[in-house]
C-alpha positions as CSV (number, residue, x, y, z in Angstrom):
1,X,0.0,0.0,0.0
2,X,1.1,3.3,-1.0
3,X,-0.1,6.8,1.1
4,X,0.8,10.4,0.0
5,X,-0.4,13.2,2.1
6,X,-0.8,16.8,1.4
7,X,-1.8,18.9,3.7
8,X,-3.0,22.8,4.0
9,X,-3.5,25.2,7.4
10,X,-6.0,22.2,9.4
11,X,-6.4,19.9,7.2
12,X,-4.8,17.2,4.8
13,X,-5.6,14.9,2.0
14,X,-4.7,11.7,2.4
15,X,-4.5,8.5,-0.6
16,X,-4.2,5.7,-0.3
17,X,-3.4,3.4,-3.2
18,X,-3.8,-0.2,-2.6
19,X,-2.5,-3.0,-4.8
20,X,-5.0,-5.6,-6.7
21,X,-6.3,-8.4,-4.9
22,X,-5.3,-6.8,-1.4
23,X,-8.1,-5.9,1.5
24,X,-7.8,-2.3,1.4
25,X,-8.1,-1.6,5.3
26,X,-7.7,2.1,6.9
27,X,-6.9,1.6,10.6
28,X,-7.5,4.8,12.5
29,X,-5.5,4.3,16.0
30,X,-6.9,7.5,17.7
31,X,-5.3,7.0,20.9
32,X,-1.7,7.1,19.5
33,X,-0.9,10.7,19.2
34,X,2.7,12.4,17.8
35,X,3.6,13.5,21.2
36,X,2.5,10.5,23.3
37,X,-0.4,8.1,23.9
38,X,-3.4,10.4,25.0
39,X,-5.1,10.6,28.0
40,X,-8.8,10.6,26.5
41,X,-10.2,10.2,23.1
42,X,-13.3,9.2,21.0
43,X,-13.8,7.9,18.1
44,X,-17.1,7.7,16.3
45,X,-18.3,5.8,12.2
46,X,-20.9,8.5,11.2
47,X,-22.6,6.9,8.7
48,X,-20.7,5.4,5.5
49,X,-18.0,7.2,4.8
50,X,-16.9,9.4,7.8
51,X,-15.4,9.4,11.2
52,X,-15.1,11.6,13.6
53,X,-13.9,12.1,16.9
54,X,-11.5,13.9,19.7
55,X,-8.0,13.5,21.6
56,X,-6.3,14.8,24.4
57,X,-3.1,13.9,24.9
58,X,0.0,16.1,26.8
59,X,2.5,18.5,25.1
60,X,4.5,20.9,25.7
61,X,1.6,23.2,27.0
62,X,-0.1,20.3,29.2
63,X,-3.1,18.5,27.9
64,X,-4.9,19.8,24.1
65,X,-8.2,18.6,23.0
66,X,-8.1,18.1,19.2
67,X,-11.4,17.6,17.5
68,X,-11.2,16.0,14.0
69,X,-13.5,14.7,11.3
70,X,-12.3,12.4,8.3
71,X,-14.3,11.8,5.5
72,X,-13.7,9.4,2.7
73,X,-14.4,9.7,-1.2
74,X,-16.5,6.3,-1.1
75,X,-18.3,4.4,1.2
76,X,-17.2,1.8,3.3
77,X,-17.8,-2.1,3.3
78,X,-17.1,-2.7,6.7
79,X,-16.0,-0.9,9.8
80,X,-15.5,-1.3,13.5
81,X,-13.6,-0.1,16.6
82,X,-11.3,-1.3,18.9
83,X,-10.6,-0.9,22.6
84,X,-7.2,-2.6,23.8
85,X,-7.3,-6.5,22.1
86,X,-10.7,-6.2,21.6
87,X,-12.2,-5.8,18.4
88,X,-16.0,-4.9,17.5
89,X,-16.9,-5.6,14.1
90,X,-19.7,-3.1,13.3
91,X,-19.6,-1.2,16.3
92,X,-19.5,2.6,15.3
93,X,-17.9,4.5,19.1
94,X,-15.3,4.1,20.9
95,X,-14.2,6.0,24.2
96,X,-10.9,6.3,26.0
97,X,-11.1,6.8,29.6
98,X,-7.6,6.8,31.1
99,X,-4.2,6.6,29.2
100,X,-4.0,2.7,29.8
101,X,-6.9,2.0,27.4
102,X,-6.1,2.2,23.9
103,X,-9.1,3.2,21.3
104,X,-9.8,3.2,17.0
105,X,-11.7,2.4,14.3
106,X,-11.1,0.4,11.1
107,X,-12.5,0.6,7.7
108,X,-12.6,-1.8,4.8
109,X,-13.4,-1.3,1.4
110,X,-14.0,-3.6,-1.8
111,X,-11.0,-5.4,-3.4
112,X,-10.3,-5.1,-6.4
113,X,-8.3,-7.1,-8.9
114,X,-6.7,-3.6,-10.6
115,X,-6.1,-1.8,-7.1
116,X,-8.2,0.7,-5.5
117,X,-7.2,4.2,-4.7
118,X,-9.2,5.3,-1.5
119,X,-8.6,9.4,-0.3
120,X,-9.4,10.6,2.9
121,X,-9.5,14.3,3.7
122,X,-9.2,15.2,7.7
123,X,-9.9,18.4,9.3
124,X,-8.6,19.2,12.6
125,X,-10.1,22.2,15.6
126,X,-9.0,23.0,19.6
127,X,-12.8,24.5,19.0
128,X,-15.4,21.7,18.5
129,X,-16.0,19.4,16.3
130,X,-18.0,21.7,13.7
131,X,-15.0,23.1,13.6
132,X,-13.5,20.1,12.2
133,X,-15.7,19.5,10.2
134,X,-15.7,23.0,8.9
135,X,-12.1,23.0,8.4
136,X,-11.8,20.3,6.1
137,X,-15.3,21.3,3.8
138,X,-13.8,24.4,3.7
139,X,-9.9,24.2,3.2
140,X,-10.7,20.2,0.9
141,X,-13.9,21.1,-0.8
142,X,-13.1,18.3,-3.1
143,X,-11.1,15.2,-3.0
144,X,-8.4,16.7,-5.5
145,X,-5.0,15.9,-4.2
146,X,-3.0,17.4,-7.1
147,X,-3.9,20.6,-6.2
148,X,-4.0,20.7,-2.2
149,X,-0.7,18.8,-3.0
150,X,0.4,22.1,-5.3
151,X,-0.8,24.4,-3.1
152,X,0.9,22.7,0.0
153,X,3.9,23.1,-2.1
154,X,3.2,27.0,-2.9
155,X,2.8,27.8,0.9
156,X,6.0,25.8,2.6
157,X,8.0,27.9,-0.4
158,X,7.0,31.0,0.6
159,X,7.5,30.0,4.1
160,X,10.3,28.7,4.3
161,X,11.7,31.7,1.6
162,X,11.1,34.5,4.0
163,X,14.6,33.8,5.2
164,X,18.0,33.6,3.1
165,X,20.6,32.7,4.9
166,X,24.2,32.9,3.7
167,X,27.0,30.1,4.9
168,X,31.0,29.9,4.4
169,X,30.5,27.0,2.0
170,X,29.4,24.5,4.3
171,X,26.2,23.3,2.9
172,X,25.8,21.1,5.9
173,X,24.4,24.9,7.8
174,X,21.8,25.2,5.2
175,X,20.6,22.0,5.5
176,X,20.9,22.4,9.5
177,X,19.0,25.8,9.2
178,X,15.9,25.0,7.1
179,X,15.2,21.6,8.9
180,X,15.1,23.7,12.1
181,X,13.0,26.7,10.3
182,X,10.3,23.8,8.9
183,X,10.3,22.2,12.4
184,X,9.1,25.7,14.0
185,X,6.9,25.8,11.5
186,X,5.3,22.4,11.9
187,X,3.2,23.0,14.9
188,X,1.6,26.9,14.0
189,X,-0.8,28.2,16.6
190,X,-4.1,28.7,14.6
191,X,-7.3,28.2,15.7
């Protein structure tokens, strides 16, 4: 399986391109975070083709709730969740009550002998979870990853151009310099 992901202010698009005859599954591990396992999530199938949710999990400003809301270009064949070892085919929530329970959900979608490309866009809010949902209708309005891909592109260029940065011919300082300049700018404080 093959994923690209593009991405713009609180939002990305992900795709996923599964080879023929394979299950395409989507595993959603909501309690895993970047930082650290959280301390309480949900995770919720809205109908056929969405999921939607929350986190809060520790960082370097104490605990963040993050809503978020993935919606898929089809519908799914099957789905579940999870909590710990135990799976629950069909069962569409999920809830995390202390950081030694581990929650997520699982979609499946048709094989197919020639592959199947699935996308996924996912909005993200410290709001609510209209927020989420906003976010990604708003910023993804389609499922169109060459362009959130180009204009991904566009914006980490003029970013990450907004500083030049001279060096006595060790190329080793650029490459220092701009991996630190797109780490500050991972993480941007929007809401």
């Amino acid at each position: 399986t093959n994923v690209e992901v593009a991405s713009a202010l609180h939002s990305a698009l992900a795709k996923f391109t599964f080879p023929g005859g394979a299950t395409p599954n989507v595993v959603v591990p909501i309690s895993q975070t970047a930082t650290q396992s959280s301390e309480s999530a949900q995770v919720q199938i809205t109908g056929n083709n969405e999921i939607d949710g929350y986190v809060i999990a520790g960082n370097w400003g104490g605990n963040v709730k993050v809503y978020f809301c993935m919606q898929f270009d089809q519908p799914f064949l099957t789905s579940g969740t999870w909590t710990n070892s135990t799976v629950s085919p069909g069962s569409t929530t999920a809830t995390q009550s202390d950081s030694s329970t581990m929650v997520g959900a699982y979609v499946t979608f048709p094989q197919n002998a020639n592959g199947l490309v699935v996308q996924a866009r996912i909005g993200i809010s410290y709001v609510d979870a209209n927020g989420a949902k906003n976010n990604v209708t708003t910023e993804i309005p389609n499922f169109d990853f060459t362009t959130v891909l180009t204009a991904t592109q566009k914006t980490w260029n003029q970013e990450l151009a907004k500083l030049q940065v001279t060096s006595n011919g060790n190329d080793d300082d650029y490459q220092i310099f701009y991996t630190a300049l797109y780490h500050v700018l991972l993480s941007p404080t929007t809401w």
